[in-house]
Structure formats: structure tokens, C-alpha cells
LOKE-321659 format. One record per atom (N, C-alpha, C): y, z, x; residue in one letter. Coordinates in steps of 0.001 Angstrom, whole numbers, plus 500000, padded with zeros to 6 digits. Layout:
# residues N
YZXa ...
END
This chain:
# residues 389
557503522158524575x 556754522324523327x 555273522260523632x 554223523414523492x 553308523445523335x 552316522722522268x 551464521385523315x 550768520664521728x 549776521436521568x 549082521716520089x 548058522100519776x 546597521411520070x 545797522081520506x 544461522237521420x 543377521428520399x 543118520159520506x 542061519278519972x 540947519083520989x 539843519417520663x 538827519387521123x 538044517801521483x 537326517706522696x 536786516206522549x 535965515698521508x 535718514539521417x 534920514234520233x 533709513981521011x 532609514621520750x 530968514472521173x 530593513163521500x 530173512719522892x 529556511549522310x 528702510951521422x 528570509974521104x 528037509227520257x 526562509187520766x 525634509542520011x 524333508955520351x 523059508707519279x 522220507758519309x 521493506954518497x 520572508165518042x 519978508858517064x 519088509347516572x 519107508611514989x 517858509369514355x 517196509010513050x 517304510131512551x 518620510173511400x 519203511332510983x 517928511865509633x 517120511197509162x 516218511599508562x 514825512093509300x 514687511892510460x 513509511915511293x 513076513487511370x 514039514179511368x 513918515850511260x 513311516429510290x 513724515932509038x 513148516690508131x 511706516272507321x 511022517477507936x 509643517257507645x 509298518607506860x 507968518443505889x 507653519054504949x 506352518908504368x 505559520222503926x 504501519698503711x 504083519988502131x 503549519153501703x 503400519439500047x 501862519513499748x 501626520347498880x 499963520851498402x 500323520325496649x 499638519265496751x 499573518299494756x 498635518813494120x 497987519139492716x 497107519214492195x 496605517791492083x 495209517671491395x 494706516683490768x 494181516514489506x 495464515697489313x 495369515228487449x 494246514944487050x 493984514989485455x 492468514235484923x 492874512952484633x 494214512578484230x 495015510906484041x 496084511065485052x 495988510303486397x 497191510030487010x 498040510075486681x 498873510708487179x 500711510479486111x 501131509864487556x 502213508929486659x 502624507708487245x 503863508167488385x 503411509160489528x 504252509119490499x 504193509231491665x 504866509107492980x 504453508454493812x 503235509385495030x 503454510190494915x 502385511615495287x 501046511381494455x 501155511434493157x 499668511400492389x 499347510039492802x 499668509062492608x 499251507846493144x 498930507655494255x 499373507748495515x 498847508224496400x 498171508441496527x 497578509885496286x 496599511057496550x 495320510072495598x 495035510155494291x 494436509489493757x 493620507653494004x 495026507015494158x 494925505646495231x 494447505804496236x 495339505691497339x 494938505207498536x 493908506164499126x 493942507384498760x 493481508303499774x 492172508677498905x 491878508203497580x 490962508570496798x 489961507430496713x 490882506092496717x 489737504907496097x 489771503977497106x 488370503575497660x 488286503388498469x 488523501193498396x 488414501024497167x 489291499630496852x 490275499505497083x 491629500667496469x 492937500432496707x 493101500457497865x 492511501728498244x 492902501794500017x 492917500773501036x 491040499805500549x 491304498636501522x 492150497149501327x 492776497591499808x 493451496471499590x 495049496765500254x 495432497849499886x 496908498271501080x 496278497999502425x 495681498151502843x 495358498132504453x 495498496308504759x 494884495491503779x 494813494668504064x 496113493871504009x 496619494219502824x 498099493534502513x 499398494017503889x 498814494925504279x 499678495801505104x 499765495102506383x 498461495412506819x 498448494916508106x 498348493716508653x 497692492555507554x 498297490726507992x 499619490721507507x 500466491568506459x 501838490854506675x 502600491425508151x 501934492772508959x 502531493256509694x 502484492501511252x 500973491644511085x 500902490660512174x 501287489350512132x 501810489181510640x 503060487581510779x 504246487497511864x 504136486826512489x 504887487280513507x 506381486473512882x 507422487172513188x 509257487239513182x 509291486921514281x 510350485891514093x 511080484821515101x 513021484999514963x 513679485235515569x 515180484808515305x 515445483680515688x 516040482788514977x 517078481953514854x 518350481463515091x 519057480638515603x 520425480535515358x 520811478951515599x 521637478595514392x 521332476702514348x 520304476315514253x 519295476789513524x 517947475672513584x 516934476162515354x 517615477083516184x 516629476740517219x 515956478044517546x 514358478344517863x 513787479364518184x 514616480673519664x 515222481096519483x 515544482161520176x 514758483066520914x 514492483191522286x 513791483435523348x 513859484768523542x 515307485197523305x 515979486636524209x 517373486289522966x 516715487591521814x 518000487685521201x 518140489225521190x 519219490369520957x 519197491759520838x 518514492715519418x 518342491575518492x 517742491548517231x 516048491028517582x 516096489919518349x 514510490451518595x 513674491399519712x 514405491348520413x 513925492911521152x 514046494216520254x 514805494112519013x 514768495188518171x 514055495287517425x 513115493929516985x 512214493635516014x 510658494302516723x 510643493619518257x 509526493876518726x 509403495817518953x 510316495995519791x 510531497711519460x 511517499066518750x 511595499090517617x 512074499243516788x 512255500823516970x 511614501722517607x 512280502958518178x 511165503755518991x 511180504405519707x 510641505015521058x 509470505024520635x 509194505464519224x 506922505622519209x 506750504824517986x 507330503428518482x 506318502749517366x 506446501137517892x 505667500194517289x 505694499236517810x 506841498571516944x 506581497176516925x 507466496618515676x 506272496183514410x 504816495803515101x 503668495594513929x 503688497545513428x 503132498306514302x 503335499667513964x 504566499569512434x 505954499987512998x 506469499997512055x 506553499071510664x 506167497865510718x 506120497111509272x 505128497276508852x 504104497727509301x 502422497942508827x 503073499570507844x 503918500387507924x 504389501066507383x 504943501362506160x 505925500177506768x 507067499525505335x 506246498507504383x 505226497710504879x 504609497051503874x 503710498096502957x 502943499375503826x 502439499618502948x 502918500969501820x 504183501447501976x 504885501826501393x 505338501049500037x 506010499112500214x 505908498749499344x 504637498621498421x 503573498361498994x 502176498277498350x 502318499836497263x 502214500865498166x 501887502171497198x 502698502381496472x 503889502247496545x 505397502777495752x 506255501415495052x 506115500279495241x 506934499835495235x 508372499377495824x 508654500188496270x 509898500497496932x 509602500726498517x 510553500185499867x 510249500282501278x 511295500502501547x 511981501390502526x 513021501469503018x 513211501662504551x 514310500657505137x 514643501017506927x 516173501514507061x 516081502027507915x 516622502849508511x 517564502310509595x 518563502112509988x 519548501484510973x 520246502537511476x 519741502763512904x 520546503941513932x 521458503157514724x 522904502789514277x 523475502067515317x 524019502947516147x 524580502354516889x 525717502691518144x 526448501839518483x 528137502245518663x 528796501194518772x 529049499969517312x 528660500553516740x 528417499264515418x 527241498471515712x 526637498742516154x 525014497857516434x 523860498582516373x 523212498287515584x 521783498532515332x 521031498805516386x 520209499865516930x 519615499798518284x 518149500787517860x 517582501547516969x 516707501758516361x 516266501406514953x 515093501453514546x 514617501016512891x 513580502399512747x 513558503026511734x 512849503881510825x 512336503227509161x 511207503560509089x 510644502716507880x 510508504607507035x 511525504747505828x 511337506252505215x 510228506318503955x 510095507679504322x 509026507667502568x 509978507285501567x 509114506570500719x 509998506329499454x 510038507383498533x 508957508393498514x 508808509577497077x 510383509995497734x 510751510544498859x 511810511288499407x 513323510307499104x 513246509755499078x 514723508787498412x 515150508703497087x 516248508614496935x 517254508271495531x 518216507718495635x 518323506809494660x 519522505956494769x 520345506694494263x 521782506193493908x 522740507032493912x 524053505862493199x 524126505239492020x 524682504223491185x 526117504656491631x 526428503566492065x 527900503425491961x 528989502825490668x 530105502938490817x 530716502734489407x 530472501416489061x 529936499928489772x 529521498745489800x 528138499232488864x 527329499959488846x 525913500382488609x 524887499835489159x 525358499573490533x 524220499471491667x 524593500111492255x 523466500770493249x 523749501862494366x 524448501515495424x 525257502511495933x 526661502762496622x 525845503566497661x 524663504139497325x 524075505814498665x 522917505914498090x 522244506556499054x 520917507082498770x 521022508320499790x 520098509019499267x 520244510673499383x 518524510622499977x 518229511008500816x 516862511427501792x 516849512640501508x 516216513670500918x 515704515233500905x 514758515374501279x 514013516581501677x 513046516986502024x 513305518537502135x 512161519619501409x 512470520765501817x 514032521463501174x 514646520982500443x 515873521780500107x 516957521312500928x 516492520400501833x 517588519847502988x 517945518198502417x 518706517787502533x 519146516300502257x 520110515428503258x 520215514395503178x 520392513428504479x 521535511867503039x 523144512214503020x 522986511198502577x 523522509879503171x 523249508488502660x 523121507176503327x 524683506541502635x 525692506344502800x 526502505901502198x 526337504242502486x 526644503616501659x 527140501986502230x 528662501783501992x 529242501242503470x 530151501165504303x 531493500234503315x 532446500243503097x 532975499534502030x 533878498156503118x 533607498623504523x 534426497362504955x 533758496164505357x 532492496477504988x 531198495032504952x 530772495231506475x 530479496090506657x 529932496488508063x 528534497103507895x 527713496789508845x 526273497239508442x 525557498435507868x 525055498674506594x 524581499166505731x 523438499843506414x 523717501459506754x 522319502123506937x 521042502068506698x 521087502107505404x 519686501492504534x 519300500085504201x 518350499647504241x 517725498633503849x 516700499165502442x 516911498449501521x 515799498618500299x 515220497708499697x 513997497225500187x 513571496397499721x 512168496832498301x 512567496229497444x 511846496286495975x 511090495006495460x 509673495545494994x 509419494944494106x 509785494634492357x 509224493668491655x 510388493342490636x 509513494752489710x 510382495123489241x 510505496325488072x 511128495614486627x 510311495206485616x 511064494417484150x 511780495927484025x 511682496732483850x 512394497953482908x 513041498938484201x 513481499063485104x 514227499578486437x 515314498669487306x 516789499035487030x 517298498665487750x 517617499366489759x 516703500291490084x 516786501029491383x 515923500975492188x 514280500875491208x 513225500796492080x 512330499643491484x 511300499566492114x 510321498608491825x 509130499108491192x 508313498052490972x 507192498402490442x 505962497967491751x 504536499172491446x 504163499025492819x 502499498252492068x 501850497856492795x 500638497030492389x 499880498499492078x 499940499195493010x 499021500409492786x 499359501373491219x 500736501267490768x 500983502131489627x 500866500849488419x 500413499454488634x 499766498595487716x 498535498717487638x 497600498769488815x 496297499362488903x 495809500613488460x 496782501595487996x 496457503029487944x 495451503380487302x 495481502394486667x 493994502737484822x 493083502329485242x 492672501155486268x 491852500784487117x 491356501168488111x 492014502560489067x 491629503279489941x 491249504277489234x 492129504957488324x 491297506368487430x 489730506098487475x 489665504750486582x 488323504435486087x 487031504217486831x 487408503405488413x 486817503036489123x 486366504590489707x 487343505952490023x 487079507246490634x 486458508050489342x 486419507469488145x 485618508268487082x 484242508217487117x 484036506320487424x 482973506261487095x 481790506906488738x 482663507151489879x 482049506951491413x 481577508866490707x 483059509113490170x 482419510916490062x 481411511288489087x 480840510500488148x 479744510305487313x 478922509837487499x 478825509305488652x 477490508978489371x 476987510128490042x 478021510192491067x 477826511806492046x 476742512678491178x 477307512591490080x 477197513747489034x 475699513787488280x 475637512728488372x 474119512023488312x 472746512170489014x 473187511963490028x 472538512342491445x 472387513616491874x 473764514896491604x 472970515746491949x 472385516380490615x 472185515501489976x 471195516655488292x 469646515397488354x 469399514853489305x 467954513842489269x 468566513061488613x 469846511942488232x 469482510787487416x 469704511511486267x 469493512706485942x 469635512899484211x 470375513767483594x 470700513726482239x 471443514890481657x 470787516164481447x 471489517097481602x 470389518282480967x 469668518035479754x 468330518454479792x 467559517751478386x 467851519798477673x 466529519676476547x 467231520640475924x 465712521688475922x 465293522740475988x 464833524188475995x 464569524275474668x 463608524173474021x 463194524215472454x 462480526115472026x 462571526784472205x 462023528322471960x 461046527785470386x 459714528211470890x 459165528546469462x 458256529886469903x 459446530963468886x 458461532438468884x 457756532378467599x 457379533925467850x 456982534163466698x 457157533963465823x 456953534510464302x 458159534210463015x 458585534976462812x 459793534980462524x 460790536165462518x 461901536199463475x 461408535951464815x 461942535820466084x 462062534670466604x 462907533264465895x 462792531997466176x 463954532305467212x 464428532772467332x 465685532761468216x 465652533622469866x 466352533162470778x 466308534461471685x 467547535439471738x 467184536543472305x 468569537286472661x 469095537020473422x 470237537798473098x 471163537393474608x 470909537807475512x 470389538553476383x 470105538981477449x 468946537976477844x 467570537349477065x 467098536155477081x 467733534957477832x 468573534691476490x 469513533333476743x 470385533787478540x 470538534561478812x 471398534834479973x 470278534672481145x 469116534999481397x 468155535179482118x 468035534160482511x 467302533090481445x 467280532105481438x 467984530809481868x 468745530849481764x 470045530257482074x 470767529892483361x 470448531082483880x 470559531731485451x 469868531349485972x 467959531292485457x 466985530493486441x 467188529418486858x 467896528827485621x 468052527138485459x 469181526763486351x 470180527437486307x 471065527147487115x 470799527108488930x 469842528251489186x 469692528839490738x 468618528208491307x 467623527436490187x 466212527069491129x 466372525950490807x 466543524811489910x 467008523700489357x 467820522725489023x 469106523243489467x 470085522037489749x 470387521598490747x 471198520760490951x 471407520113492607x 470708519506492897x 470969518844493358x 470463517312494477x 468874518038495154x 469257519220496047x 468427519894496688x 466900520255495820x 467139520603494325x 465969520380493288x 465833519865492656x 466046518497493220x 465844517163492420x 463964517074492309x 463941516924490930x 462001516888490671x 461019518022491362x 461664518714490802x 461226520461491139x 460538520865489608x 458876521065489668x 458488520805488416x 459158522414487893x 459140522014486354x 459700523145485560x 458714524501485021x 458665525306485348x 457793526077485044x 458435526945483479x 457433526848482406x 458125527421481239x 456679528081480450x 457784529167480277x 456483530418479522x 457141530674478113x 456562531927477484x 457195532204476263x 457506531398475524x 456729530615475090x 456967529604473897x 458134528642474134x 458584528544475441x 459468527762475336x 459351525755475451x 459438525202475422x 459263523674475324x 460287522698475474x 460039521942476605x 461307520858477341x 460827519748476553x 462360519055476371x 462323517716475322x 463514517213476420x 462807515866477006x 463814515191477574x 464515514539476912x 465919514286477322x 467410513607477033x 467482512527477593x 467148512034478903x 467167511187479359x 468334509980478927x 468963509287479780x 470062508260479025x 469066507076479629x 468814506224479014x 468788504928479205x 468609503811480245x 467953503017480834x 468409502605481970x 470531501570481773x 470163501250480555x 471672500466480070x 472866501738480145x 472208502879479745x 473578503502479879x 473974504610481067x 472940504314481603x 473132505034483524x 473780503606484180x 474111502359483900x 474325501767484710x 475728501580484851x 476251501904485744x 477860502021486336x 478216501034487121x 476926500703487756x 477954499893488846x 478850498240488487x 478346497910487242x 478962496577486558x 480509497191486343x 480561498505485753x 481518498863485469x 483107499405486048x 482307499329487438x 483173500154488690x 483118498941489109x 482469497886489420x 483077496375489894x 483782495706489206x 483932495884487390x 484917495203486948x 486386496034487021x 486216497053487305x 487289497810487496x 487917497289489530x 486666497855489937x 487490496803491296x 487967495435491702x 488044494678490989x 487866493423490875x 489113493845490112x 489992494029489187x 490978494346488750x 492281495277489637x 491814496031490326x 492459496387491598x 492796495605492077x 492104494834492816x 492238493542493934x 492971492588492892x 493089492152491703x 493915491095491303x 495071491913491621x 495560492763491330x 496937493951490827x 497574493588492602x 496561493453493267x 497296493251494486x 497556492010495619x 496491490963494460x 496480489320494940x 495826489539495929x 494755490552496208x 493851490375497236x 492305489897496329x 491579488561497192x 490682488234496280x 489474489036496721x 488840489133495435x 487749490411495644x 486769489857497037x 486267488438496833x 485056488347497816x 485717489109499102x 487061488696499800x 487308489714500983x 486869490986500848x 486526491734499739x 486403493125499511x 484925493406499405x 484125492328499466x 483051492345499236x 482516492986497696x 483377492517497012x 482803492821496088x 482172491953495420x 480679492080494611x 479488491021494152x 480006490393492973x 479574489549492407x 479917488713491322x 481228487896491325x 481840487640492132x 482976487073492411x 482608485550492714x 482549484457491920x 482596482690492403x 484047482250492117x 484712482901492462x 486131481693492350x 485888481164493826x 485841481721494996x 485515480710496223x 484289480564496311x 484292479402497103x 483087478383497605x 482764479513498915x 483664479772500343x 483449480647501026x 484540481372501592x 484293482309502146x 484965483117502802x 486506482654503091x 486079481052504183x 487795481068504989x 488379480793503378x 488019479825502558x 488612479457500876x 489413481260500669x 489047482039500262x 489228483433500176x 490520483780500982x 490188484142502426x 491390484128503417x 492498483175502987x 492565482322503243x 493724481178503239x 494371481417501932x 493708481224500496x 493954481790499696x 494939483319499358x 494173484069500458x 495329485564500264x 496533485436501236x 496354484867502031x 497378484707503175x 498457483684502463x 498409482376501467x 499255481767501029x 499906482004499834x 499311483400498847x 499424483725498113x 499943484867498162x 499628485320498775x 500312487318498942x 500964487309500003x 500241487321501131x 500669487579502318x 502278487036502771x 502319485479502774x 503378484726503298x 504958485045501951x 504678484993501381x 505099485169500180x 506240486781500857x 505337487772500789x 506016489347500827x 506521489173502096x 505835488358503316x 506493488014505076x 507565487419504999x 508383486185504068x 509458485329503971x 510046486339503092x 509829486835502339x 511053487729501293x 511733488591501914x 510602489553503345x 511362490799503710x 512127489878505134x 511580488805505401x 512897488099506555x 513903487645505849x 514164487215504549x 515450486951504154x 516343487950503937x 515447489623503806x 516272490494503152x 516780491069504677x 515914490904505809x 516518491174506957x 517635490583507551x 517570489098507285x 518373488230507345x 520127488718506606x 520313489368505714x 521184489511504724x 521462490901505373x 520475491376505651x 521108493043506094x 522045492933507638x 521434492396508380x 521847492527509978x 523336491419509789x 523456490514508506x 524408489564508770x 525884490034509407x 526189491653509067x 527523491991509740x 527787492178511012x 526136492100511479x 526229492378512834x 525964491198513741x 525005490084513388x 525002488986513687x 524803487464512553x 526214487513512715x 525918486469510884x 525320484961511726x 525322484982512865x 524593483364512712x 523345483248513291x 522804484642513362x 521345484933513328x 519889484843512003x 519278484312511999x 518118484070510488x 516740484493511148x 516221485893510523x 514530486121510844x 513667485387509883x 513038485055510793x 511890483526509917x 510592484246510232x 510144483284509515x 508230484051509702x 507949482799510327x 507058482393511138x 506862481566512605x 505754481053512413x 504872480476510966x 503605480434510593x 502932479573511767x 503418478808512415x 502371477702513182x 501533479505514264x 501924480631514496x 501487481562515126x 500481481741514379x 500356481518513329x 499220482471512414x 498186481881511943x 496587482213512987x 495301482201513041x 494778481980511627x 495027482145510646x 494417482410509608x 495214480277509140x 495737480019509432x 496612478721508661x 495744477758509348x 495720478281510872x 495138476914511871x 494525475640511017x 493381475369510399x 493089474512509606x 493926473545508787x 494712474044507735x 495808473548507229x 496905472954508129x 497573473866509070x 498073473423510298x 497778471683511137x 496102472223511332x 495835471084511759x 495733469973511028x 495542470173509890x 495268468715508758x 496784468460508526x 497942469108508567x 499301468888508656x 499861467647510227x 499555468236511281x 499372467901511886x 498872466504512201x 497501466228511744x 497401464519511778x 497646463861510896x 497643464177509621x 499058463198508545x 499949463277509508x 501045463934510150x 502381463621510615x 502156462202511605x 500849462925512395x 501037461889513913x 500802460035513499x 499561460306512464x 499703459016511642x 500428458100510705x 502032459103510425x 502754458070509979x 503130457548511064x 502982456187511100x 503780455241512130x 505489455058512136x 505464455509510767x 506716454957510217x 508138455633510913x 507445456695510976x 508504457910511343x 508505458066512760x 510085458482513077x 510305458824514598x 510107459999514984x 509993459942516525x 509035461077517344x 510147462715516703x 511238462319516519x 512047463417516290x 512049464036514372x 511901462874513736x 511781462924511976x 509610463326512130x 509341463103513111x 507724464180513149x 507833465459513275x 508719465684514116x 509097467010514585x 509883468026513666x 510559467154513204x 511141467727511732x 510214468310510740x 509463467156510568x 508672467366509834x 507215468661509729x 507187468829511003x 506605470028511235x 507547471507511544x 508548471525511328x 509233472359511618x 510190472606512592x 509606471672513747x 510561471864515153x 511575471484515724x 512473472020516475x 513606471584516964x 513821469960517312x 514500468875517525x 514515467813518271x 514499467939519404x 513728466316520424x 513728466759521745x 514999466574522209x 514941467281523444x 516028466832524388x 516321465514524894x 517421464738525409x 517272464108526725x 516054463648527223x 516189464914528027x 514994465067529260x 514148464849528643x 513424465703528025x 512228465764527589x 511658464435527025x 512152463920526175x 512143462660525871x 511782461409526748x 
END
């Protein structure tokens, strides 16, 4: 009996089944942002130069908190999860890639990774655009898949029903009215970046007309002929436009014949002044994102005394905060693959605490009361050994 001819099965090998599809998109620009993740964007980060440095900032100290693995309480030296943390796939680092995913959550709300296993094990990480994702509600009415498109092409993510590791990772900010996605600081800020890029383009606008509005051209002819013609009015018009506007003929005296007569418009020194107005608008940015303005240099700001007050402040408030949430959610994702593994954020590493650290530090050494091992506790660390002891 002749068996029928089955072909081998391909090997198996690790790629980033979304990594292919690339695409390029040309947005208009709205006169009111509409609330999505392209106009925001384009408008935000890439438009205002507040939002921008407030993602950069949120981005890149949570991306240099440094991740530690765990297992029982003890720091892990050489685990396969932290060599995956530190290089997470051929061109990126592991700060590289979370400097990504954080600032994805910053702009969108929503961050998503990517798990290329092999073998049932995780051995690359991809951080995806979020505009390009959709969840995909399962009959529970939480998502079961998410669908990656790009270009007319789509990529979808199923989650695994035998509790085996979940392709996607989605981590969200809280959304009151969305059960799929989050809400992003930047689409809370939106009315605050419009305003702040209204008022920067009304300055521009300012500057190149001298500081002023067009004033107004008064004609006094003859009688009879109070008016001009159109071919007049067109002439005219044209001069004004070709020898007199722009930056370039700024205080270019006006030369006027034919009965004509300039009456300045002039606004005000109170109502040319913008810049109170574009700082209370930035200064509202920076709350939307718990970054405090003095880091931003922006003027009028006394809630700190100085600078490090400021730092320590954003780092215990924003920073550590979004660094412990996305290690627990890492923690919960990798559990099928190593359940008695925990990613921690490793604060005694982080430059910005040192101070606090250290004032932690000599309260401990000065309770007498307490043993060399309930000190150690007390700062976080393992007990000694034996030996060491």
C-alpha cells in the first residue's frame, strides 16, 4: 500500500510577524485637532515643542529605570528573561525599545509588545504602533485578538486558550468611558496644545506684518468720486501686498499719493501680549503629563524651592509609578513561561533618588534596635549568608 506524500514541516524560526509591514501616510492639518492618534501626533509631539519635551522626558527616565528579575525574594544575575530584557531583538537595545513603548503610551495611551517565541519561549520583543492595532472582543467582552494592519495587509494576534504565552502584551492607561484602550495625557492636553500652537502661529504672524495688524487706506477724492475703482482697488492692493508685507519690509516707510491717508490699527501693548498665554497653556501640558513645569523651564512656576525638589518630585510621581506598573504587567505576561520569575524596578540604581536613598539609609543604620538582617530588610535586600556574616 502506497502512503500518501506529506511534505516536511518548515522549520521553525523567530521573526516579528508585524515587522514587515510598513507604510507611509500623508495627514492633513486640522484647524481643531480631532482626537486621533495621527492628528495628535502630528499636531503634539511633532508640532509642540512642550508636549514633545514632556514625552521625551517621561519616556526616556522611565526607559533608564533599570529592570531586575527575581525569583524568591533574590536579585538574579543570569536569568533568560533578563538577557531578554537587556536585548530585546537584533537593532534595539532594551532602554532603546521601552523608550518606545513608554512613549507610545505617553502619545496614544495604549503600548503594545510583541513576543516572538520559539519552542514556547519568548526570544525577541517588538514595541507596535498603537494607531495600527485593534482589539478584537471576545464573547467574555474582553479581547481574545488583536489584528495589526497596515497598507490593506493585516497580521492577526490570537491569545492562546491553553494559558500559554500570549503574543501581545497591552498595556493601557485608565480610560473612564473605554473598555479596549486608554486614555493618553496628550489627547487630555489637546485643547492645550491647539492653543499653545495658535497662539506660537499668531505671533509668527505678527512678526512677519511689523508687530501689527493691517491698519486701514482712507481715499479722500474729489466729490463725486469718494470711492475707487476696481482696477484702483486692484493696483493698489498688489503694491501693498509686493513691497510691504513680510518680515523682509518690516518699517518700510509707506509712500501714498492720490488722496489716499493711513490710519493706524495698531493692537495694544495688553493685547499683543501672548506669551502669559502660551505659558499658561504650557504649564497645563506639563500637569496633563505630571511633568513639573520648572524642568521645562517654563517662568512663573514657585511650587519648588529648586530644581533637584522638581526632579525627585517627577521621578516619584510619574516616573516610578508608570516603571512598577509596566513590571507587574510584565510580570503577569511571561508568568506561563516562567511563573517563579518577578520584574522589579531596582530603585537603589537610580541617580535621581540618591539623596532620599541616603537619608533612608542612616535612619536604618541608627536603629540600634534592629538586626543586621531586619536592616537589610528594611532596605530592600536579601539576608546575609553564613559566610558573609
Amino acid at each position: 500500500m502506497k502512503l500518501p506524500f506529506f511534505p516536511n514541516k518548515p522549520p521553525e524560526a523567530k521573526a516579528s510577524a508585524a515587522k514587515a509591514l510598513i507604510a507611509l501616510h500623508r495627514l492633513g492639518a486640522p484647524q481643531w485637532t480631532p482626537r486621533d492618534y495621527a492628528s495628535l501626533a502630528r499636531a503634539g509631539y511633532e508640532r509642540n515643542v512642550i508636549a514633545y519635551r514632556c514625552v521625551r522626558l517621561v519616556a526616556e527616565a522611565a526607559a533608564s529605570a533599570p529592570l531586575r528579575v527575581t525569583e524568591a525574594g533574590a536579585v538574579m544575575t543570569e536569568h533568560p528573561l533578563l538577557s531578554l530584557l537587556a536585548k530585546p531583538n537584533p537593532e534595539q537595545s532594551g532602554a532603546e525599545l521601552f523608550e518606545s513603548f513608554y512613549g507610545f503610551l505617553q502619545t496614544a495611551g495604549n503600548a503594545y509588545l510583541e513576543a516572538v517565541a520559539l519552542d514556547g519561549s519568548p526570544r525577541e520583543l517588538y514595541a507596535l504602533r498603537p494607531d495600527r492595532m485593534k482589539a478584537r472582543p471576545g464573547k467574555s467582552g474582553w479581547a481574545d485578538a488583536y489584528d495589526y494592519s497596515v497598507a490593506g495587509r493585516s497580521v492577526t494576534f490570537r491569545k492562546p486558550d491553553d494559558g500559554s504565552l500570549s503574543p501581545i502584551l497591552h498595556l493601557k492607561l485608565f480610560h473612564p468611558s473605554n473598555d479596549h484602550y486608554g486614555l493618553s495625557p496628550l489627547e487630555a492636553a489637546s485643547a492645550c496644545v491647539d492653543l499653545h500652537n495658535a497662539a506660537s502661529a499668531w505671533n509668527k504672524s505678527l512678526l512677519d506684518n511689523a508687530a501689527r495688524p493691517s491698519g486701514a487706506l482712507v481715499y479722500k477724492g474729489p466729490e463725486g468720486a469718494e470711492n475707487l475703482t476696481s482696477e484702483q482697488f486692484d493696483r493698489l492692493k498688489s503694491e501693498l501686498e509686493d513691497a510691504y508685507q513680510g518680515s523682509a519690509n518690516a518699517g518700510r516707510p509707506l509712500v501714498l499719493d492720490g488722496g489716499l491717508e493711513w490710519r493706524s490699527m495698531s493692537l495694544t501693548p495688553a493685547d499683543m501680549d501672548f506669551i502669559e498665554a502660551k505659558n499658561a497653556a504650557a504649564r497645563e501640558i506639563a500637569l496633563a503629563f505630571g511633568v513639573p513645569p520648572m524642568l521645562l523651564g517654563i517662568p512663573g512656576d514657585n511650587t519648588y524651592s529648586n530644581y533637584k525638589e522638581a526632579n525627585l518630585a517627577f521621578w516619584k510621581q510619574t516616573v516610578l509609578p508608570l516603571v512598577k506598573k509596566t513590571a507587574a504587567a510584565l510580570t503577569n505576561w511571561i508568568a506561563p513561561v516562567w511563573p517563579e520569575a518577578k520584574v522589579v524596578c531596582q530603585t537603589s540604581e537610580i541617580d535621581a533618588l540618591s539623596a532620599e536613598r541616603d537619608a533612608l539609609w542612616a535612619r536604618v543604620s541608627r536603629a540600634e534596635f534592629l538586626t543586621d538582617d531586619e536592616k537589610r530588610a528594611a532596605l530592600g535586600l536579601s539576608p546575609m549568608e553564613e559566610s558573609d556574616a
